[in-house]
C-alpha positions as CSV (number, residue, x, y, z in Angstrom):
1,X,134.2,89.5,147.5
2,X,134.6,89.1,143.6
3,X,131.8,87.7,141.7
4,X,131.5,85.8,138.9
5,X,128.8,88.1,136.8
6,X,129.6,91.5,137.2
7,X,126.1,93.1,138.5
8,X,127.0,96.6,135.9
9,X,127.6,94.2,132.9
10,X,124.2,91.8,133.6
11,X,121.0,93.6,134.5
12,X,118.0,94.5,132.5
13,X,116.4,96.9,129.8
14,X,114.8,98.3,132.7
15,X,118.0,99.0,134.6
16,X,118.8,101.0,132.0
17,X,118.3,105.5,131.0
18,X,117.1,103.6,127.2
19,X,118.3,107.2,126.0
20,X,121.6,106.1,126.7
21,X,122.1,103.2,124.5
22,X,121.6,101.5,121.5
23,X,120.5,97.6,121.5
24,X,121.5,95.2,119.3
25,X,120.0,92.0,119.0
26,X,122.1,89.1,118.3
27,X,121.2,85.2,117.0
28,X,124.3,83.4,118.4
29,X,125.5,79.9,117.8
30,X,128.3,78.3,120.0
31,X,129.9,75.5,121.8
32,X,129.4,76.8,125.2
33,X,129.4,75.7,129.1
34,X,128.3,78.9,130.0
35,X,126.1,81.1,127.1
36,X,125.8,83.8,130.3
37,X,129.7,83.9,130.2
38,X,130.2,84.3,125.9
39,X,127.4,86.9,125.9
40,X,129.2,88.7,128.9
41,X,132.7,88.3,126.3
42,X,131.2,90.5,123.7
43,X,129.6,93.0,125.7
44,X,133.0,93.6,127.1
45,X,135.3,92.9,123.7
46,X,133.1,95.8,122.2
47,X,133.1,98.1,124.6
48,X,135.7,98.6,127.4
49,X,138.1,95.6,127.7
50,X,140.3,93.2,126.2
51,X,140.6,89.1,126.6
52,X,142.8,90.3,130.1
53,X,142.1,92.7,132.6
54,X,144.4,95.7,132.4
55,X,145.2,98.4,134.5
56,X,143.1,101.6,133.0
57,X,139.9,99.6,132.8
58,X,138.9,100.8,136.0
59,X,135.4,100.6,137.6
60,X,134.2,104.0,136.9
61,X,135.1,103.4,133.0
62,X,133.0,99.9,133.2
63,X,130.4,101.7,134.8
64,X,130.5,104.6,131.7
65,X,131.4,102.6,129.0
66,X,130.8,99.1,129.2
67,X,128.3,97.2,127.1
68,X,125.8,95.4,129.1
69,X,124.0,92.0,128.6
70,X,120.3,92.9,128.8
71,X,119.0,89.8,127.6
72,X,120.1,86.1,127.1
73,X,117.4,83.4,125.3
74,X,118.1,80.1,124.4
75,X,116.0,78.6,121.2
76,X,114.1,76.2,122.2
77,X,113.5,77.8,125.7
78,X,115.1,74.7,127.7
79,X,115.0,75.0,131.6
80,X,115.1,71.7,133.1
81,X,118.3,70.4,131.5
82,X,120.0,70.6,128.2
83,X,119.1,67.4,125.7
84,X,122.4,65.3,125.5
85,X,122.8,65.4,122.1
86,X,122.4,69.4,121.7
87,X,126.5,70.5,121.7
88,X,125.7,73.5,119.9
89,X,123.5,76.4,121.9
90,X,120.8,78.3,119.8
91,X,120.9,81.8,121.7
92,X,119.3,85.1,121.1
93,X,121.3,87.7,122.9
94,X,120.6,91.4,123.7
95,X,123.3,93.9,124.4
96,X,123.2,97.6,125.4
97,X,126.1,99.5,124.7
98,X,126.5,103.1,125.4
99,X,126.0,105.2,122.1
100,X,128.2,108.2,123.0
101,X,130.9,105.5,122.7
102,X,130.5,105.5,118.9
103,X,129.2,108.9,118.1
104,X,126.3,109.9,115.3
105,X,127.5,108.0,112.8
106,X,127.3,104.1,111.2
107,X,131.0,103.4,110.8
108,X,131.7,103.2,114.0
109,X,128.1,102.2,115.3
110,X,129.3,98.9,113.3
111,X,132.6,98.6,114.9
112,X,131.3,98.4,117.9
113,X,128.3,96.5,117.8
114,X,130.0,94.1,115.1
115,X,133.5,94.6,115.0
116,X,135.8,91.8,116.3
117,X,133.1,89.7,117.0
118,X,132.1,89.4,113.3
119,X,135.2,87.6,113.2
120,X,134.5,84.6,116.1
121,X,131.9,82.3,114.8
122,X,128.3,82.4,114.2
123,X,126.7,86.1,114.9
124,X,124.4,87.4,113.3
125,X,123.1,91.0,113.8
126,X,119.0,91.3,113.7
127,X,118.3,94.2,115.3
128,X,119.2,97.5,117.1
129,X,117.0,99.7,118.6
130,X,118.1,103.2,118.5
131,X,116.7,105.9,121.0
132,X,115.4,109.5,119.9
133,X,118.8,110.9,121.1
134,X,121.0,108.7,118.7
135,X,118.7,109.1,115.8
136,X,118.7,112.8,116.1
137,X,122.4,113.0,115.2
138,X,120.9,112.0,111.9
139,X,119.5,114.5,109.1
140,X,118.0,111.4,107.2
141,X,116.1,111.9,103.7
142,X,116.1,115.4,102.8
143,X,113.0,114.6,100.3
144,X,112.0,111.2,101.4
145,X,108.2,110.2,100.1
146,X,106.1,113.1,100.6
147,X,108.9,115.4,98.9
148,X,109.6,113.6,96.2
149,X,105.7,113.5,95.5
150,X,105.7,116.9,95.7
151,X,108.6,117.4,93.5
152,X,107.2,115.2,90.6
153,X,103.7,116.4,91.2
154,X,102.0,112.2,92.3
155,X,100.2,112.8,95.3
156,X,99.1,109.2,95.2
157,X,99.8,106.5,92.9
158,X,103.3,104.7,92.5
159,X,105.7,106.3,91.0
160,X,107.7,104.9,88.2
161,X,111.3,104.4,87.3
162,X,113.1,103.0,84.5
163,X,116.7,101.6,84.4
164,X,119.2,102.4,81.1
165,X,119.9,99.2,79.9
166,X,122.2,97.3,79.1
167,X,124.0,97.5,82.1
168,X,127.2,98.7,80.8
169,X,128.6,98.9,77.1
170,X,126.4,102.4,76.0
171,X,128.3,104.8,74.7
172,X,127.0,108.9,75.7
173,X,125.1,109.3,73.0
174,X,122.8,105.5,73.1
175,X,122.4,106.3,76.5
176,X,121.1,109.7,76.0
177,X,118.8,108.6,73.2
178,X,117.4,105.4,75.6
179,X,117.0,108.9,78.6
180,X,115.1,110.9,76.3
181,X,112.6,107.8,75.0
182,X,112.1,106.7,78.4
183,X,111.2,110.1,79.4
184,X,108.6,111.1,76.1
185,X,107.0,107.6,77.2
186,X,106.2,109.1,80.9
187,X,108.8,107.7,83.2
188,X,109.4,109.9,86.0
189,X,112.2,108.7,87.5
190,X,115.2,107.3,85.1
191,X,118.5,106.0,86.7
192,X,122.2,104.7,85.4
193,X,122.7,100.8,86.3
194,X,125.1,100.5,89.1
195,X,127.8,99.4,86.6
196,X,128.2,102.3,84.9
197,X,129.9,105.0,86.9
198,X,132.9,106.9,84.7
199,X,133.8,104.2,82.2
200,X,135.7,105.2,79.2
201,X,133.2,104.7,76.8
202,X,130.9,106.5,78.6
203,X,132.6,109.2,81.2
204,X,130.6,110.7,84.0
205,X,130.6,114.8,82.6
206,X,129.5,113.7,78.8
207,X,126.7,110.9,80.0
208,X,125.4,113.7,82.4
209,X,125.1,116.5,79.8
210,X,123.4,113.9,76.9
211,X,120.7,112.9,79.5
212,X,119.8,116.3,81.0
213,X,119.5,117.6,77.1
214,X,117.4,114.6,76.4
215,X,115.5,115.2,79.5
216,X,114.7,118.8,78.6
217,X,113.9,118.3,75.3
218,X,110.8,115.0,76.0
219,X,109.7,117.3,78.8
220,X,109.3,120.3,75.8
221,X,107.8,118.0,73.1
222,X,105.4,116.3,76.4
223,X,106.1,118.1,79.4
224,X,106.8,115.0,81.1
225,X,109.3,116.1,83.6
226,X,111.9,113.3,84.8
227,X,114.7,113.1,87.4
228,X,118.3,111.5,86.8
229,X,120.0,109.7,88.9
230,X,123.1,109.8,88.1
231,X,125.6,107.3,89.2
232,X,128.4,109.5,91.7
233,X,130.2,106.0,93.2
234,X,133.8,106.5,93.6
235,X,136.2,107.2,96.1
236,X,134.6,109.6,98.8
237,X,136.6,112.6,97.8
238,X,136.2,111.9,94.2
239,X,132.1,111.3,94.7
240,X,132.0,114.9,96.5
241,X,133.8,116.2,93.7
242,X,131.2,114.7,91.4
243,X,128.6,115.4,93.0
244,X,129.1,119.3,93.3
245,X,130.0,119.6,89.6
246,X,126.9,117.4,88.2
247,X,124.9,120.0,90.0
248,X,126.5,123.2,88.1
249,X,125.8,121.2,85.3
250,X,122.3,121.3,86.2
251,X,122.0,117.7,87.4
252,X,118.7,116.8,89.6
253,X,119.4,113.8,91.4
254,X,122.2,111.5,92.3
255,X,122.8,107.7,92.7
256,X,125.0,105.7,95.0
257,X,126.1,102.2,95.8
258,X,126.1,102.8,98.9
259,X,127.3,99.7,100.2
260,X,130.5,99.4,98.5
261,X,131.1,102.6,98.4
262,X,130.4,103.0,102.6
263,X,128.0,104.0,104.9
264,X,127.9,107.3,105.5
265,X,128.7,108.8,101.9
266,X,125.1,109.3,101.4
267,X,125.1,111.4,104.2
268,X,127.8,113.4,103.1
269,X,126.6,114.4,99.7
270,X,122.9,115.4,101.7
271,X,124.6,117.6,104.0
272,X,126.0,119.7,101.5
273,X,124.1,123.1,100.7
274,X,125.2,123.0,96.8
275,X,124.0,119.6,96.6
276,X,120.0,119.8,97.3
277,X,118.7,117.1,95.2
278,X,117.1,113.4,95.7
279,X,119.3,110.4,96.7
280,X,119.2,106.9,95.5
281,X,120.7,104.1,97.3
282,X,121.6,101.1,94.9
283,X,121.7,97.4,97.0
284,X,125.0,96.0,94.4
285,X,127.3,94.0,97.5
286,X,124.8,94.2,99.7
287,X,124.1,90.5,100.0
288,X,127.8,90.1,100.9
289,X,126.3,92.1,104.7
290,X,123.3,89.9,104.7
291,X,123.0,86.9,103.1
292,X,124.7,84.9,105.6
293,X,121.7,82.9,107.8
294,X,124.8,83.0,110.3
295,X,126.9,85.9,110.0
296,X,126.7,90.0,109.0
297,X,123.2,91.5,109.5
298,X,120.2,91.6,108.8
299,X,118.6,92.5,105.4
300,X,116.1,95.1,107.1
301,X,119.0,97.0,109.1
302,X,121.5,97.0,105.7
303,X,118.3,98.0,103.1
304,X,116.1,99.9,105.8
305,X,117.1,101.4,108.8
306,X,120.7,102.3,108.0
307,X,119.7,103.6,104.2
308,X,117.3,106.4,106.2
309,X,120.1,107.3,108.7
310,X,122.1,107.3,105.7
311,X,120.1,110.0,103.9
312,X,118.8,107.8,101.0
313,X,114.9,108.7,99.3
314,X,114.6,105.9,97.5
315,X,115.7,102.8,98.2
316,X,116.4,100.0,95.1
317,X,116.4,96.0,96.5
318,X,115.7,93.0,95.8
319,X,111.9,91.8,95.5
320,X,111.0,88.7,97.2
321,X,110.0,87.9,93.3
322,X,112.2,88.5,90.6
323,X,115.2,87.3,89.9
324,X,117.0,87.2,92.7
325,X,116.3,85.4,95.7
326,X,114.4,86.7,98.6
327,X,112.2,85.6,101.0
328,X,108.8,87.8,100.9
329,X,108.7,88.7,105.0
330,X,112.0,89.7,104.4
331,X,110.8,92.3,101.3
332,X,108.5,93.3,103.0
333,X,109.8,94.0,106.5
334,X,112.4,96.1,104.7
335,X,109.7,98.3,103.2
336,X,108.3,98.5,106.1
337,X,111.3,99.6,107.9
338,X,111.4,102.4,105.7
339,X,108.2,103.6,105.5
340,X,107.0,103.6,109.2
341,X,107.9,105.8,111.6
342,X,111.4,106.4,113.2
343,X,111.6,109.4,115.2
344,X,112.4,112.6,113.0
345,X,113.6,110.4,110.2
346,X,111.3,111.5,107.2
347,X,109.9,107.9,105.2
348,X,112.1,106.8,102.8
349,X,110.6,105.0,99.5
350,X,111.2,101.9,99.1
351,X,112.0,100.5,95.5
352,X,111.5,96.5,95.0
353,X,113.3,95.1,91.7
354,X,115.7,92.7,90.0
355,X,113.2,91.4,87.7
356,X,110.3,93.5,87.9
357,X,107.6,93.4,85.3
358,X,103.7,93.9,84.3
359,X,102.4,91.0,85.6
360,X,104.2,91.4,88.6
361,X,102.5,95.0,89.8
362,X,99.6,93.6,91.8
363,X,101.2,91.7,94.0
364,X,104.1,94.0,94.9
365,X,101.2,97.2,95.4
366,X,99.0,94.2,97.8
367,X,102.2,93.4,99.6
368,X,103.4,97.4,100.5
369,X,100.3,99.8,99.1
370,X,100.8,103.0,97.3
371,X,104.1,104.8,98.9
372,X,106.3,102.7,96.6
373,X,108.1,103.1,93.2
374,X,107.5,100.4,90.4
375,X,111.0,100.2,88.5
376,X,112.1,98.3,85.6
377,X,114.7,97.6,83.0
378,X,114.0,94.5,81.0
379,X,110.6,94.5,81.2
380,X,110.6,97.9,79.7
381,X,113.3,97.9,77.5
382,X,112.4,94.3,76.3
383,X,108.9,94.5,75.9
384,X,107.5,92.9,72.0
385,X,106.1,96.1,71.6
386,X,109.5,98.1,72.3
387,X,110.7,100.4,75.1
388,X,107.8,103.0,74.9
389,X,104.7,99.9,75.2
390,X,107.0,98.2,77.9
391,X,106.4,101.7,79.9
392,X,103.0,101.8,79.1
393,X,102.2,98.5,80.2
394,X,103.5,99.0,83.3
395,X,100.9,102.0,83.9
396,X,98.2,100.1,82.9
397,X,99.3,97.5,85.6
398,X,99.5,99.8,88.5
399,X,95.9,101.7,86.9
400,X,94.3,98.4,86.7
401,X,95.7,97.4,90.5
402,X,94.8,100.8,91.8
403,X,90.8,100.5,90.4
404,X,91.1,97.0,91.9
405,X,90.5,95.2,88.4
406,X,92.0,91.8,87.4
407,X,95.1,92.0,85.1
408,X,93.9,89.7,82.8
409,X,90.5,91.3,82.6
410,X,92.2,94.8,82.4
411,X,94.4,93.4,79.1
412,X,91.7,93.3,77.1
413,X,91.4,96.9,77.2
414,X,94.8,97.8,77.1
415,X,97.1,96.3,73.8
416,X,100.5,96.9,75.9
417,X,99.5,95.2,79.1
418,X,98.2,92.1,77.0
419,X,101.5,91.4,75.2
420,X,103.6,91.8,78.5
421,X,101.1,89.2,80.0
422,X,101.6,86.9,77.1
423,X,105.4,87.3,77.3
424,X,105.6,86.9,80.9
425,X,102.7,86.1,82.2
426,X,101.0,87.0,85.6
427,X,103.1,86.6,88.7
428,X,102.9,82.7,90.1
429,X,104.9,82.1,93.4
430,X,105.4,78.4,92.3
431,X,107.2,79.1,89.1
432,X,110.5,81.4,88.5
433,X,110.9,82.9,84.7
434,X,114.1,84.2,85.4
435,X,117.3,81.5,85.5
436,X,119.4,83.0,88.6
437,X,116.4,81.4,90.6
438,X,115.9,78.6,88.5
């Protein structure tokens, strides 16, 4: 006798070997007489069928391949009848679908768990939980937090990170003279802006060798050593390419916009042997995944979960206070998704910015603790006192946090930390200094 829901395509997590699968969970919106019915339509669309039956999708390949509907919840949690005025169905929805479909890797992860269906109304992906077999197709960071603490020799406090600004515009030789005062005023971690790549006025070989000589030379004059994360973002090929020969030239760290340039290129430049060196993931079209409240994914899957499968260290995005929007759960879920634990993966450290600055320190190191990077461009580079008191007041911030003192009370002590606080004052939620959230 045929029946209506397929007993193999509904059932429960518990019906399920959880090593098998991957689950994603879905918020889902829809004109519907029957949410059981659309939620059984994508399990099937992603996995084994099409909108009619055909002749190859035979029972065995359902039972093999087939997505199955694990879990169906309707917000509010109606069970007497629907309210006559509700046309549109609130639903969270939970399907399983068999990862050996897709493989170890997040291109095709996404095609199936987001593919056409991206396409057919409001679906938005918040979840998946991956099991220890999927995950361990993954390499993930190669130095994550506790190697790149080791490699800069922090065992504890924040690390710090400055941003070459302006964003675009420097020729070679401004950018290797803002590298090497950046680095003689203690910043350990210094990085391109995501739109400079291999401009003209500024090409990728030439901007490489004018940093690394400015590097060397602040780390003779101080012996403050700095990394450079160089920006590699181009055409796969071409990145690989990049990649390999920044190294011969002696570079020690790489950046990437990750995604425009793809999931998965990360992961690429970390699995090669002549390429052993820290990877920074930079958020630039990110929103354009998760912004949506309706559609694409969420923020902590496209900032934290896939950036650790994808081999990133540090992770650059949006805090919930700067200057672009965010709401703070969301920051900080994301941090949390990369810092806690996730199988083999090693912790990935998170980087919260867009408009970070003195004032600004306490609140971020209350909200995520120690195991985070403090990074800044304007607030360094724009600082009353110049680019060298901008750095400095950024250390006494996270020294006054970390000895639990008041900021204000701390700036009487420390010249640099006063002016930042009288040009930007300490962080308050209710007010926004910066215009894009104005």
């Amino acid at each position: 006798m045929k029946v209506d829901y397929d007993p193999i395509l509904f059932c429960q997590h518990e019906s399920l070997d959880r090593e098998e699968f991957v689950i994603a969970t879905y918020a889902m919106w829809a004109k519907t007489a029957d949410w059981l019915r659309r939620a059984g339509a994508i399990a099937v669309e992603q996995t084994t069928g099409t909108w009619v039956p055909v002749p190859d999708e035979t029972p065995e390949v359902r039972r093999r391949h087939v997505g199955r509907v694990v879990g169906v919840y309707t917000i509010p949690s109606w069970e007497d009848a629907w309210p006559e005025d509700e046309k549109e169905k609130a639903l969270i929805v939970q399907i399983a679908f068999p990862w050996k479909n897709f493989g170890h890797q997040i291109a095709e992860m996404l095609s199936s768990v987001l593919g056409n269906i991206s396409m057919a109304g409001k679906i938005k992906l918040l979840d998946l939980d991956m099991p220890k077999s999927f995950v361990q197709g993954f390499s993930g960071p190669q130095f994550g937090v506790q190697g790149l603490r080791e490699l800069m020799g922090v065992p504890e406090r924040p690390l710090i990170l400055g941003m070459i600004k302006p964003c675009t515009g420097t020729t070679c030789e401004v950018t290797g003279r803002i590298y090497g005062e950046l680095a003689r005023a203690g910043v350990e971690l210094i990085k391109d802006d995501e739109l400079i790549a291999d401009p003209e006025h500024a090409p990728f070989e030439q901007r490489l060798e004018s940093c690394l000589e400015a590097g060397l030379k602040a780390e003779q004059e101080t012996g403050n050593k700095s990394l450079y994360f160089i920006n590699v973002t181009d055409r796969p090929d071409r990145m690989m390419s990049k990649a390999r020969r920044a190294v011969e030239l002696g570079a020690n760290a790489l950046m990437v916009n990750v995604h425009a340039a793809g999931y998965g290129t990360m992961a690429m430049l970390a699995d090669m042997p002549e390429v052993n060196v820290p990877i920074l993931s930079h958020p630039c079209y990110a929103g354009a995944h998760y912004m949506s409240p309706y559609t694409g994914i969420s923020s902590h899957l496209a900032l934290g979960k896939f950036q650790r499968l994808d081999s990133a260290d540090i992770v650059v995005y949006a805090a919930a206070y700067g200057k672009v929007p965010a709401i703070r759960e969301r920051y900080i879920r994301t941090a949390q998704t990369l810092l806690s634990k996730l199988h083999h993966l090693k912790p990935t450290f998170p980087l919260p910015a867009a408009g970070l600055y003195p004032g600004m320190v306490p609140t971020i190191m209350h909200d995520l603790g120690t195991d985070v990077i403090i990074g800044a461009g304007g607030a360094m580079h724009g600082h009353p006192g110049g680019l060298k008191a901008g750095v400095v007041a950024l250390k006494q911030a996270i020294e006054a946090t970390m000895e639990g003192k008041d900021l204000k009370e701390a700036a009487i002590q420390y010249k640099e930390l006063e002016q930042a606080l009288n040009t930007w004052g300490v962080f308050d939620p209710k007010t926004s200094i910066f215009e894009l959230t104005q």
